[in-house]
N, C-alpha and C positions, 0 to 999 in steps of 0.2 A: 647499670646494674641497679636491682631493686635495693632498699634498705631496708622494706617491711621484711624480707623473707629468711636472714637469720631467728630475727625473732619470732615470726611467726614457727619456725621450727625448733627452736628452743624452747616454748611454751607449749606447743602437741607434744614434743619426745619426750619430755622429763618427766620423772615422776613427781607429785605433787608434794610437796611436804609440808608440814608445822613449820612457820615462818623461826619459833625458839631453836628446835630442833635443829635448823638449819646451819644458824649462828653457829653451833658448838662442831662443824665440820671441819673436819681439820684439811686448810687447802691441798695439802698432799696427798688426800685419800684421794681413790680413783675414782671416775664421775658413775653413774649411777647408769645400767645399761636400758638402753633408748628399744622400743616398742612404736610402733605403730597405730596411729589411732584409730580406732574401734569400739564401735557400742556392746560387740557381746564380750563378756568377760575371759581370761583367759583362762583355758583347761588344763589338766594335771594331761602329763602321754600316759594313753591307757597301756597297760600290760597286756604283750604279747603271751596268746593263749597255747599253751605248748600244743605239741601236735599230738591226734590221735590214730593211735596203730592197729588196724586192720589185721584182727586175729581169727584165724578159725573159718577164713574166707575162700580158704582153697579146697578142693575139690579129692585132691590126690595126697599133697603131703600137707598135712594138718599140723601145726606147732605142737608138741607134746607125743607124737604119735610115730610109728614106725613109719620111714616110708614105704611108698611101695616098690613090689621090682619092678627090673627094667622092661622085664618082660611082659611084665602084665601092661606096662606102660606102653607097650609099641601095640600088644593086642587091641588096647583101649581105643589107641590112637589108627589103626588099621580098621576097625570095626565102623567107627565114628566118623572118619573125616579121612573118607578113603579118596585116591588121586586116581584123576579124569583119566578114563582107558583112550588107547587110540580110535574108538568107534564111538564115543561120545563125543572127544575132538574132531571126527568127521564131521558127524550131525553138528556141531555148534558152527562148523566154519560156513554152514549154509546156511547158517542164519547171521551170523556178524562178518565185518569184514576182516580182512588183513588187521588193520590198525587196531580194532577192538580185540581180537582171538591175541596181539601181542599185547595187550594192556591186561585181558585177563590173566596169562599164563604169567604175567610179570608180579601181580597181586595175589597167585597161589605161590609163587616161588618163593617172594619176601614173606609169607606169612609160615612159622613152622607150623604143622599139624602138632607137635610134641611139646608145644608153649600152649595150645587152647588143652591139651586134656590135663595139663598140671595144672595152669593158670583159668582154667575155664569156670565159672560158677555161675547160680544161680542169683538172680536181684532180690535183695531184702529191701531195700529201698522204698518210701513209701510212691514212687513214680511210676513203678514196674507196673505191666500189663496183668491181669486178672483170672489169666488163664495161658497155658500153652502153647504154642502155636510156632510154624517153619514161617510162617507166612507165605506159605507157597500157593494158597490158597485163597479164595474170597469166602466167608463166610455171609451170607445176606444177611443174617440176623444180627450180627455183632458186627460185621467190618461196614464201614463205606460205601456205598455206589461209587464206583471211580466214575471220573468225568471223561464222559467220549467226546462230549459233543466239540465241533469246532466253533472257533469263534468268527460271529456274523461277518456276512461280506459288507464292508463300508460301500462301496459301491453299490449296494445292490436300492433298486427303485420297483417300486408297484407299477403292473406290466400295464402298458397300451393294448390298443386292439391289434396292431400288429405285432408284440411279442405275444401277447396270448392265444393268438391264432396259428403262430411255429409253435408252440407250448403243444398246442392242442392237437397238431399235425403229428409232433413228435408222441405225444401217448396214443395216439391211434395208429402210429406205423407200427407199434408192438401186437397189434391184432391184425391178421391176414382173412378176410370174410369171403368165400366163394371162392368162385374162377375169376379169370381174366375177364375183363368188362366185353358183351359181345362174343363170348365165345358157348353160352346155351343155344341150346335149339327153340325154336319158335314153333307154335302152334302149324304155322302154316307148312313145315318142314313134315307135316307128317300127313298132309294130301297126295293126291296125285299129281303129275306133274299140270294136266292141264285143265286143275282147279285153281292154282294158287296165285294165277293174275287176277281171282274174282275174288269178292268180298264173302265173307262168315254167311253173311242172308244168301247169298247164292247160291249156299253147297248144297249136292243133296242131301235129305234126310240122314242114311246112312254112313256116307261119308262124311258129315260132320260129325256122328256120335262116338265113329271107331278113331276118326282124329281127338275127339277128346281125348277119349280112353286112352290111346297111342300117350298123349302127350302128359295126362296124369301119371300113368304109371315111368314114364321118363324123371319126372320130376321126384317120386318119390326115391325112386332108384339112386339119384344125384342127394337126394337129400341123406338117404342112408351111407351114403359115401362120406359125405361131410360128419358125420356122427362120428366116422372111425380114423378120423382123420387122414385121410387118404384122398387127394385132389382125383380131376376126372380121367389125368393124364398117368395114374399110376404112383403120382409122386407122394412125399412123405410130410406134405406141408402140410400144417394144422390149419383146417378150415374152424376156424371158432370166432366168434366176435366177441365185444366187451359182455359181460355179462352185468346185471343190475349193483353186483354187489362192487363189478368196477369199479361204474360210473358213480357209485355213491364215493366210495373211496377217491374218486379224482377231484366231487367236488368237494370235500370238508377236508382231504390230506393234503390237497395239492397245493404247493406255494403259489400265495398270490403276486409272490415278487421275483424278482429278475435275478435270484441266487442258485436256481433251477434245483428247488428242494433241499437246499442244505440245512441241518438242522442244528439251530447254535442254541448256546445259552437264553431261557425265558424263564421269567416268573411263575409260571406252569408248572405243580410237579409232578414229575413221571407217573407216566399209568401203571398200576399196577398189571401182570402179565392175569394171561387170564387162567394160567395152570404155576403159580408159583409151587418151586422145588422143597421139595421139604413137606410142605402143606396142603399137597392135593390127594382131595379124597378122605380128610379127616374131618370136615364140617359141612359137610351133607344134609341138611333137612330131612327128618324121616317123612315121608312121604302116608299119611295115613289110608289107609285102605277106604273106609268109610264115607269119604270126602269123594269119591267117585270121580277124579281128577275135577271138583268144581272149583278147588282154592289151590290152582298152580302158584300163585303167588303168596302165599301163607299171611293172607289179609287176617282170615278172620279164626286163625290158631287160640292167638290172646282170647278174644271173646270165646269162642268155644269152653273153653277151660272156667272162665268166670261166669256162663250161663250154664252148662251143661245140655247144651243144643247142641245138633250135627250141622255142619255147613248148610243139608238139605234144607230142616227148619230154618235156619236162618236167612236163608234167599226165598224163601216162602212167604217170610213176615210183608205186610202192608207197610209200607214207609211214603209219607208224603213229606213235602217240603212246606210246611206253616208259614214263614216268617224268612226274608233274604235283605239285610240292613249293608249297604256299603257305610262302613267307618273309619272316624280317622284317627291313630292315637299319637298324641302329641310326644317329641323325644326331644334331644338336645341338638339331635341334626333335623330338627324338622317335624314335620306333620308325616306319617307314614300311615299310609291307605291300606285299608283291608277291609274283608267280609266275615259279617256272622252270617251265617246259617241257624235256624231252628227248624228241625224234625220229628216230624210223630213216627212212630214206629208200633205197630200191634197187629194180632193173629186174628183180631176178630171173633176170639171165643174168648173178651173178658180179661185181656193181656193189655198194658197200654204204659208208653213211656217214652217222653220226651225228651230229647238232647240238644244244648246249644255248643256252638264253637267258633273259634275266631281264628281267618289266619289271612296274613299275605295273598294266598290263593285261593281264589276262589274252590276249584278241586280238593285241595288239601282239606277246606274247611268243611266241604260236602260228606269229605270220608270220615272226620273227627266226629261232625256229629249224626250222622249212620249211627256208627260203634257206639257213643254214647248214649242215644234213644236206646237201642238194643238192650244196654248191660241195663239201661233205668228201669227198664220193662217193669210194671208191679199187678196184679190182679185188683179188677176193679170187681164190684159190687153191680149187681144185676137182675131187676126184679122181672122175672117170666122169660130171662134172658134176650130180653130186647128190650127195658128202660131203667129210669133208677128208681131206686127206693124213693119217691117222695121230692120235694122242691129242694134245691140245692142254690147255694149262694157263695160265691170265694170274694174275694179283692184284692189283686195286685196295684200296688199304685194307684192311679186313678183310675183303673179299670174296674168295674162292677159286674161279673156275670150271673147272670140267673137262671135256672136250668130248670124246667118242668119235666114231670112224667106223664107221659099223656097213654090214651089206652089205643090197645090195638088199631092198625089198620093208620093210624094218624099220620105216620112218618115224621122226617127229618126238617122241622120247619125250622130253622136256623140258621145263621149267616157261615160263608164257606169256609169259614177255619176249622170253627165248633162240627162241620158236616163233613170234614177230614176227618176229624178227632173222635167223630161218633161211628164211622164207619171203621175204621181202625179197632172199636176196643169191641165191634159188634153188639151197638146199642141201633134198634130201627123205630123205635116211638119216643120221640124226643121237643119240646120248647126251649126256647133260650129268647132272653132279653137283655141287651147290652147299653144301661139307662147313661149311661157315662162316657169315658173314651174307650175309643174304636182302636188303639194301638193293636197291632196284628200280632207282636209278640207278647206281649200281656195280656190278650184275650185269650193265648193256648195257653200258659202259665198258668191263667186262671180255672180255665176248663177241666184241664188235666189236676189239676190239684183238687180242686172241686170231687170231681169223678173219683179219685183215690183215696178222699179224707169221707166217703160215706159212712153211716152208722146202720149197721144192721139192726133190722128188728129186734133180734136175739140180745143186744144188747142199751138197746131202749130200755128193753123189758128190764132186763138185772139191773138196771141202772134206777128206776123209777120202783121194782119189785112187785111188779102186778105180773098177769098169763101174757101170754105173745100174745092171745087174740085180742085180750082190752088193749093193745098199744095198736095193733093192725084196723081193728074196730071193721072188719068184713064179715063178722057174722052176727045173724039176726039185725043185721042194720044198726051193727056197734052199739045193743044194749047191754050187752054181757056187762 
């Protein structure tokens, strides 16, 4: 036996005392009651919190209140929570079995109907549900989707070429195509008899034309049969084959694995139906009359509204593609590629307006800036309606453009951005010089800015406050 372990339990259990203190014990006082040792301190026993009584929770006899009669009590209990007739315990025994119809009947028996219309209430609770309800029902908007599906076959494997060719055997026995193989007639079945050991070159004239005909109108005949589904024997078999919208459905629906279509639990979520209950036929697009069916897909509704053009002007407009930059913009997962597009867009009577936009897709970015040339549309300035007023100059970046007016008859001498962008806003006497960088999208940037920031004569004038003609200087050979 150990020595250390009286004492070591004599020094944890005791309580600690003032060594004076001690001395004045008197040996016959009883020892000091022994605890366990522990770092948390010890606690007071909390007080039990009396119990709280449920007043005013009944439905029928209220504390304070008469109750009710008995008989109002059986009517309540009769109206409410009436007992299964024998024509409903028919119907239910065809759907449960023995063992369940005695498990029900055992669960109506123990429960009284005349204990829920006294004891019966409503939840004040804050847990209760939000609204009404038997639950007899699925609500789509509020309740759940219950879960159908079953769960995956473990066994199941991505098909070989011999399960996908039974796969494939097996969806086409579901389509019955014609007759029996061999059992049409043949061209030659509609000669005479002692043509039809010679070849087609051998017949005569006439009797190969009336064998045609014979054999055409056979054929149609058989094919209007198959229309009504009706074989050639009378019978009731559907002659019909897969049709396109089958074969599409077999190949993106059909499982590619060996569970033969089962559909379990995926990350996928459900498609929406394409007539959901409740909500069909209350969000229709109205269809405008004016649009002449040209915008079934209500592309360019927004724009309409923020230009005040019909669809028609709008698919009229000139729109050329400027500028196509693939870029890349840096993220945290990486370098992600995409396209700008830049577009001109103008009527060619002096309308003209450029859009840029960025996306992932290529398409997407074409339709972004479509819309947004359109909406930028701005009237340009146009001297004799085919040049500008006078020499023009912008600068984007390191691009420098320069734009001359030249006189009739000159045309479009200018590099092919600026020969978009002129043709677009309907300008046909035009110079440009590009002393700098050739960047394709800051050459239209500049052009088009250029073109929309001109000064009218009109305002030369007030601005300087001389005649329109001394700033034009076209008559008498600008002495005025």
């Amino acid at each position: 036996m150990s020595a250390a372990r009286p004492a070591a339990r004599s020094l944890f259990s005791r309580h600690l005392a003032c060594p004076s203190i001690a001395g004045f014990v008197s040996p016959s006082a009883s020892p000091a009651s022994c605890r366990s040792f522990h770092a948390s301190p010890q606690l007071a026993a909390g007080r039990t919190k009396p119990a709280r009584k449920n007043k005013g929770l009944s439905l029928v006899n209220e504390p304070g209140k008469k109750p009710w009669p008995e008989k109002q009590i059986r009517e309540i209990t009769a109206k409410k929570f009436p007992q299964y007739t024998p024509e409903e315990l028919a119907e239910l025994s065809k759907i449960y079995t023995k063992e369940q119809m005695a498990s029900l009947q055992a669960g109506e028996a123990a429960i009284d109907p005349r204990d829920l219309t006294i004891q019966g209430r409503l939840r004040k609770d804050p847990y209760r549900i939000n609204y009404l309800d038997d639950f007899s029902t699925i609500q789509p908007v509020i309740d759940k989707r219950p879960k159908r599906n079953q769960a995956p076959d473990p066994m199941a494997r991505f098909m070989d070429l011999d399960h996908f060719t039974r796969d494939l055997i097996e969806w086409a026995d579901q389509f019955e195509v014609g007759e029996v193989t061999g059992t049409l007639k043949k061209l030659e079945d509609f000669v005479p008899v002692e043509f039809r050991d010679k070849s087609e070159a051998q017949w005569p004239g006439k009797v190969r034309t009336d064998a045609h005909e014979s054999y055409m109108a056979y054929l149609q005949e058989e094919a209007a049969k198959g229309k009504d589904g009706k074989s050639a024997q009378g019978g009731d078999r559907l002659l019909r084959g897969p049709t396109d919208a089958d074969i599409l459905s077999y190949i993106l629906r059909r499982s590619s694995m060996t569970d033969k279509g089962l559909i379990s639990n995926s990350e996928m979520a459900p498609g929406l139906p394409n007539k959901v209950p409740g909500v069909e036929g209350m969000y229709k697009n109205p269809v405008d009359p004016e649009d002449e069916g040209l915008d079934e897909e209500g592309k360019y509704q927004d724009l309409k509204v923020r230009t005040g053009m019909t669809v028609k002007e709008i698919l009229n407009l000139r729109t050329v593609v400027v500028s196509r930059r693939w870029v890349s913009n840096q993220t945290r997962l990486g370098k992600v590629g995409g396209t700008s597009i830049a577009v001109i867009a103008g009527n060619e009577k002096g309308w003209l307006g450029l859009g840029v936009a960025y996306s992932t897709e290529p398409s997407e970015a074409m339709n972004k800036a479509l819309l947004k040339s359109i909406e930028n549309m701005k009237p340009i300035l146009r001297y004799e309606d085919r040049t500008t007023y006078g020499n023009l100059e912008c600068k984007i970046s390191g691009t420098v453009v320069r734009l001359f007016a030249r006189p009739p008859g000159f045309g479009l001498r200018v590099p092919h951005q600026i020969f978009e962008i002129a043709r677009a806003a309907g300008i046909q006497d035009l110079a440009a010089r590009i002393p700098r960088s050739r960047n394709s999208l800051n050459t239209a940037k500049a052009t088009v800015q250029a073109l929309q920031n001109q000064r009218s004569p009109e305002e030369i004038a007030m601005g300087r406050g001389k005649k329109l003609v001394d700033v034009r200087k076209v008559y008498y050979g600008g002495q005025l």
